[in-house]
N, C-alpha and C positions, 0 to 999 in steps of 0.2 A: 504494500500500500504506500504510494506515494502524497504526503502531504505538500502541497506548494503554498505558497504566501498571499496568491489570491483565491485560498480556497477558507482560509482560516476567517472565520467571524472577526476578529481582533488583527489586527496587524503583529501581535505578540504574540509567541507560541505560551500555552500557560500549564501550571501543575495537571489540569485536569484532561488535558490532550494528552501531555505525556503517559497518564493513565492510562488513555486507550490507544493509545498504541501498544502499549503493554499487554493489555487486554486480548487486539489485537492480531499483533507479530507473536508474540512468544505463548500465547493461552492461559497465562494466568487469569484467576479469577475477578472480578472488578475490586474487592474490596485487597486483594493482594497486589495488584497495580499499584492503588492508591497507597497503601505503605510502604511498596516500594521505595515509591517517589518520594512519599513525606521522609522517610528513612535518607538516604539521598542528600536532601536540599538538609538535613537538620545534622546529619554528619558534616558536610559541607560548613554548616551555617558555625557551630561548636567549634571543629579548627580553625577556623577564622577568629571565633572568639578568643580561643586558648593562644594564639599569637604566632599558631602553624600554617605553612603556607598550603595551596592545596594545587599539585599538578594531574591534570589529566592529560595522559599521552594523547597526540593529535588533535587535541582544541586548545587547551592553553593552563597558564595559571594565575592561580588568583594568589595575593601577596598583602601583605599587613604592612601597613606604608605608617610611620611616627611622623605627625607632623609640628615641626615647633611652632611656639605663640610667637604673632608677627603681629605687627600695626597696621590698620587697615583702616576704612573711611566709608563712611556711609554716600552712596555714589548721589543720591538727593541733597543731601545738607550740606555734604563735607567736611561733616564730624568727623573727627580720630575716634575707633573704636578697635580696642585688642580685639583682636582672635585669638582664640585660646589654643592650647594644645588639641590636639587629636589625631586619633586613630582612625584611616582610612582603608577600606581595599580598595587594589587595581587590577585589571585583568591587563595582561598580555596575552595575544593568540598566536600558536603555534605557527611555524612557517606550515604546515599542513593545513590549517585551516585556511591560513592569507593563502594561500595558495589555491585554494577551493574554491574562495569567493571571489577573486580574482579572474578566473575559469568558468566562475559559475554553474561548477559540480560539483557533485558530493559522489564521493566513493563509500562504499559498505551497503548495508542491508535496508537501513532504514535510513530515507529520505526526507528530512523536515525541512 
């Protein structure tokens, strides 16, 4: 089953397609899809918190970035105002991925 980008209700692929795809391609059952996925994104979501980085071979990684307090300015007034410290992620995508989109195809089983 091929999902394309003008097929999707959303312009965003979202938790509950990935479900059925699962559903789908592999035959699990709906409610084992859907933990799947929650399983997934909440392992994902954890190392990220824990300050682990998180790589998937052939799409990319996602990285825990420290950002120091800088001075900044409110772009209306032109008040000074701190920015404070924080912690960001960033995604980097794999040269397989830039490479796909680039191409605009995807290699393997399942096409989103």
């Amino acid at each position: 089953m091929d999902i394309t980008v003008e097929s999707l209700e959303t312009p965003a692929l979202t938790k509950a397609q990935l479900s059925e795809l699962l559903f789908e391609q592999i035959g699990l059952n709906k409610r084992e899809s859907k933990d799947m996925v929650d399983a997934f994104f909440d392992l994902v979501s954890r190392s990220l918190v824990d300050g682990d980085d998180v790589k998937i071979t052939g799409f990319g990684n996602f990285q825990i970035r420290t950002k120091s307090p800088r001075p900044g300015r409110n772009p209306r007034t032109g008040e000074a105002i701190p920015i404070a410290a924080r912690r960001v992620v960033t995604f980097h995508a794999s040269q397989k991925l830039k490479e796909q989109i680039q191409n605009g195809s995807v290699s393997g089983s399942l096409e989103v």
